[in-house]
C-alpha positions as semicolon CSV with decimal commas, in nm:
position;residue;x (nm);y (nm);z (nm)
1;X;1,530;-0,258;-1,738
2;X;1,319;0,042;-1,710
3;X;1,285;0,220;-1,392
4;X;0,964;0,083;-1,203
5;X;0,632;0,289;-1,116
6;X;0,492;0,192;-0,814
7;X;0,150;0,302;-0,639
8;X;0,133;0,331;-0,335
9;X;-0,253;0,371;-0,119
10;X;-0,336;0,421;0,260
11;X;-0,695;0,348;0,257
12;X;-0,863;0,480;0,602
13;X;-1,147;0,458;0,722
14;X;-1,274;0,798;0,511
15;X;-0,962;0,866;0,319
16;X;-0,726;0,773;0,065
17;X;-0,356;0,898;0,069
18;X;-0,170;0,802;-0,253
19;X;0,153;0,828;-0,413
20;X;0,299;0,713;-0,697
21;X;0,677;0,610;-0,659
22;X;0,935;0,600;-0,918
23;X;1,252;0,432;-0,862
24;X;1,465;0,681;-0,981
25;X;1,313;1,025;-0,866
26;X;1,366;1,176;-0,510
27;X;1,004;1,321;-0,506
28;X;0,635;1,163;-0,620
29;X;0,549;1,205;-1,000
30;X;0,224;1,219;-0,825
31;X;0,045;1,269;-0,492
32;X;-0,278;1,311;-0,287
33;X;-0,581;1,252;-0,051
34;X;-0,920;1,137;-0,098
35;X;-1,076;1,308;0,241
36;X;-1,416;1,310;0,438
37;X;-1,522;1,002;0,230
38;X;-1,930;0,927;0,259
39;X;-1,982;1,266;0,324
40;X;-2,124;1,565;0,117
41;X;-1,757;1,722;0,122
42;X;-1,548;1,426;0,008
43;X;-1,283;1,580;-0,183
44;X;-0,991;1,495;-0,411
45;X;-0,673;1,658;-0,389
46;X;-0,372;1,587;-0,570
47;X;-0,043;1,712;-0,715
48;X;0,116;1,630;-1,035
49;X;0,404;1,724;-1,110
50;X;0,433;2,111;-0,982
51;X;0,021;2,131;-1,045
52;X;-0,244;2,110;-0,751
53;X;-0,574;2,026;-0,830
54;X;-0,920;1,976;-0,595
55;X;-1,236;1,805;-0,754
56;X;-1,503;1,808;-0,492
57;X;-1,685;1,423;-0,506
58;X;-1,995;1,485;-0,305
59;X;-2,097;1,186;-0,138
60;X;-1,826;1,025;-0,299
61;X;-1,704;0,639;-0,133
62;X;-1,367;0,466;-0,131
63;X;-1,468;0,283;-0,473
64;X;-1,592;0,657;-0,599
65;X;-1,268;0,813;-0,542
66;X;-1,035;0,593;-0,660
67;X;-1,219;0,566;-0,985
68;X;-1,132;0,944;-1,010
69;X;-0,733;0,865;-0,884
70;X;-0,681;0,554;-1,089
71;X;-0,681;0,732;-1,456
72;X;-0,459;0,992;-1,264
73;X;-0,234;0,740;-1,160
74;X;-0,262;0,587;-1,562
75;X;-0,176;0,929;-1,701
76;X;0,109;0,980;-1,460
77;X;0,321;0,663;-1,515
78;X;0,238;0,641;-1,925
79;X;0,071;0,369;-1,842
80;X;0,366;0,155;-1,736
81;X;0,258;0,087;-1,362
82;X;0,496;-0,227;-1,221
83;X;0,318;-0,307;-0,890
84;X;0,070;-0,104;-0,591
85;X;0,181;-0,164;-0,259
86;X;-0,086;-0,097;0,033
87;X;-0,043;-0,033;0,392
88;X;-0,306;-0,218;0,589
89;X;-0,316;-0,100;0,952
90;X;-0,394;-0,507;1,139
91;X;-0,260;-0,813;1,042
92;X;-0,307;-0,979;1,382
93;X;-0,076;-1,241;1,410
94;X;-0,137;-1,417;1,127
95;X;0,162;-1,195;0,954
96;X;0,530;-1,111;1,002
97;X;0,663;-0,943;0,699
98;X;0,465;-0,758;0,385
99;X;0,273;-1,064;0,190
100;X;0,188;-1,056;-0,196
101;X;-0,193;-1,040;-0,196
102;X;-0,315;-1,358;-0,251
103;X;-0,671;-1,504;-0,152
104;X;-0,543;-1,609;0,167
105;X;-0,355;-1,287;0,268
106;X;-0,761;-1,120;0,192
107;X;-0,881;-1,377;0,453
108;X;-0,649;-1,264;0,661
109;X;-0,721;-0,909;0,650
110;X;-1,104;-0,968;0,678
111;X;-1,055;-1,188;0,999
112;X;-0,834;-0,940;1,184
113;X;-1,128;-0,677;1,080
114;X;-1,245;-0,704;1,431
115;X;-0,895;-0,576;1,566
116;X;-0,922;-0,278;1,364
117;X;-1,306;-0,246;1,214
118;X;-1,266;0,158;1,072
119;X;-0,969;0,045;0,871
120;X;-0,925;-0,344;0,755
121;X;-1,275;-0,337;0,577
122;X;-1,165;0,001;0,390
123;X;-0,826;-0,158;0,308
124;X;-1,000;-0,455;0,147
125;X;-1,185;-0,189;-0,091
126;X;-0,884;-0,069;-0,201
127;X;-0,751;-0,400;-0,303
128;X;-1,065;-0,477;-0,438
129;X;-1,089;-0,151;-0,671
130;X;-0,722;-0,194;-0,768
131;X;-0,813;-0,590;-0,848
132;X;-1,088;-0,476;-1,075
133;X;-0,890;-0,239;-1,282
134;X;-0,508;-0,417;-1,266
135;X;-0,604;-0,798;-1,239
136;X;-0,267;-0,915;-1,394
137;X;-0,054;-0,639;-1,160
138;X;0,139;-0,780;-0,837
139;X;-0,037;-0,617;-0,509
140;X;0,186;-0,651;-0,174
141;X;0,030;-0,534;0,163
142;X;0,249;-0,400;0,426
143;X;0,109;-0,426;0,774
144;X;0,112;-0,220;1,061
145;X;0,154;-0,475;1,319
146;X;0,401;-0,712;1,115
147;X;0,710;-0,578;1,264
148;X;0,600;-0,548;1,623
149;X;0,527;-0,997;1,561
150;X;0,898;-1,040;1,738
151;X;0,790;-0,924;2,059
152;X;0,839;-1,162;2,334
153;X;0,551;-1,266;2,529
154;X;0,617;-1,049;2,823
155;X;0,575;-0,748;2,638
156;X;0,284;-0,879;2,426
157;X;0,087;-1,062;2,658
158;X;-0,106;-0,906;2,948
159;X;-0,227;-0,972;3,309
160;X;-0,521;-1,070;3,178
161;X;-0,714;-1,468;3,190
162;X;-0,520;-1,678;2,928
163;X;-0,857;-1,758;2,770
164;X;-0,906;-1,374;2,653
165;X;-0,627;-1,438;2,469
166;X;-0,647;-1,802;2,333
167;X;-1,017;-1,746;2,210
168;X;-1,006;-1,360;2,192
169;X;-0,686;-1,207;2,061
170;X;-0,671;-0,978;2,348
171;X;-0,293;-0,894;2,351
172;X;-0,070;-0,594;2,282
173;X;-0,008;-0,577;1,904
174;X;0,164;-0,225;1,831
175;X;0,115;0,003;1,514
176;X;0,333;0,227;1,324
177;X;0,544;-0,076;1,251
178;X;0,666;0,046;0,915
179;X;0,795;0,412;1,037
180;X;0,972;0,197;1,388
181;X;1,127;0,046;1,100
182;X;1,209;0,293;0,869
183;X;1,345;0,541;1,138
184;X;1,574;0,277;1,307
185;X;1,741;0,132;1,012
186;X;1,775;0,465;0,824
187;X;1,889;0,602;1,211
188;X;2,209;0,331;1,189
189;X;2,307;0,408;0,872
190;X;2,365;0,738;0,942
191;X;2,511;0,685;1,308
192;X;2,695;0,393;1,097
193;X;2,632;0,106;1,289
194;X;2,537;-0,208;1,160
195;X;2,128;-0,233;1,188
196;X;2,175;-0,613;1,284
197;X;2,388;-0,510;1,570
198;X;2,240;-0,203;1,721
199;X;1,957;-0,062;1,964
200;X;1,704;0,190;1,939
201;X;1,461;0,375;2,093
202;X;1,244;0,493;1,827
203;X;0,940;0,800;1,881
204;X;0,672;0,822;1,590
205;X;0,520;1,143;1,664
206;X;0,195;1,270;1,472
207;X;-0,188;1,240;1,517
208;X;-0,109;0,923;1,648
209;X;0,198;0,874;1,868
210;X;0,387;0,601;1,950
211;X;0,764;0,469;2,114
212;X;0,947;0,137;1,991
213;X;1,239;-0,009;2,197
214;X;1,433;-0,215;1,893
215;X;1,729;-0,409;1,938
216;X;1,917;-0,542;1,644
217;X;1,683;-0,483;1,419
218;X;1,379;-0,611;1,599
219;X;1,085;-0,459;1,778
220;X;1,126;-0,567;2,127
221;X;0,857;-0,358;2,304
222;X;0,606;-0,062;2,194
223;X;0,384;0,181;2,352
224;X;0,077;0,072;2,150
225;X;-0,114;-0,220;2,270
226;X;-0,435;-0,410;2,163
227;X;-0,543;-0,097;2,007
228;X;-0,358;0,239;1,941
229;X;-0,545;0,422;2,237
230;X;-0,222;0,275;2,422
231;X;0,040;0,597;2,378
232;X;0,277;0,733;2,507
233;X;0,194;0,791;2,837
């Protein structure tokens, strides 16, 4: 079997970060960012390979700029592309783990839209641009808020009317699930310590910060809350 090409997009609210990901290469074949999206200076940058390019796309949308990155992405895998994997920043709580797009995952992304209205509608573009041009290709979105799903309800819920959050979602959900994850599994293997059997206190630190207390493998509590204005503090 042939090593695997797979795309992977960030679609915010006006940007696009990209990367295409082959199985057997420690760096990208390719990389980039779509930036100030809607806006007279949208730009596309990218690297391929050892070359950096910019094409200025004035005005340019999400739908805009990735018809500019998909033939990019074509040229850079030879045209043998296995799958595109998407982060998507809310899932609520309708999900727990990374879902193959499917109708109802779509649903599920538009309904939590609310939670997170800059980013879940510009997610759905993606998946709708990528649809368009790769029909027959698997799509898998990873959420944000899937790992955080095994927190108990002390840490999730707050002091607030139980109505606000039967009818209302209003409840802490946490973000940066994937790096919590990443950073505390990839933490035990090299403390070697079994991930299953193992705690963590886990620090994403960026434009947007955020701590994790994981035990065994699980988010058990996180800085972030209903929304990511919740940090560190």
């Amino acid at each position: 079997m042939s090593a695997r090409n797979i795309l992977v997009i960030n679609c915010g609210s006006s940007s696009i970060k990209f990367a295409l990901v082959n199985e057997t290469l420690a760096t990208f074949p390719l990389q980039g960012l779509a930036e100030r999206l809607g806006s007279p200076e949208a730009v596309l940058h990218w690297q391929l390979g050892d070359i950096k390019e910019t094409l200025a796309l004035p005005g340019a949308d999400h739908r805009a700029a990735l018809a500019k990155l998909l033939p990019l992405v074509e040229e850079a895998s030879g045209g043998q592309l296995s799958g595109i994997g998407h982060r998507v920043v809310h899932g609520g709580e309708h999900f727990t783990e990374a879902r193959l797009i499917d109708d109802a995952v779509i649903e599920g992304i538009r309904s939590s839209a609310q939670l997170a209205p800059l980013h879940n509608p510009a997610h759905l573009i993606g998946i709708a641009a990528i649809t368009a041009m790769y029909p027959d290709l698997p799509q898998v979105s990873v959420f944000d808020t899937a790992f955080h799903q095994s927190m108990p309800a002390h840490a999730y819920r707050y002091a607030v009317p139980e109505f606000l959050y039967r009818e209302h979602g209003v409840r802490r959900y946490g973000f940066h699930g994937t790096s919590h994850r990443y950073v505390s599994k990839r933490a035990a293997e090299l403390a070697g310590l079994p991930q299953h059997d193992s705690a963590w206190l886990s620090a994403h630190l960026g434009n947007g910060c955020s701590t994790c207390a994981i035990v065994n493998g699980e988010s058990r509590d996180t800085s972030m809350g209903l929304t990511p204005l919740e940090g560190l503090v």
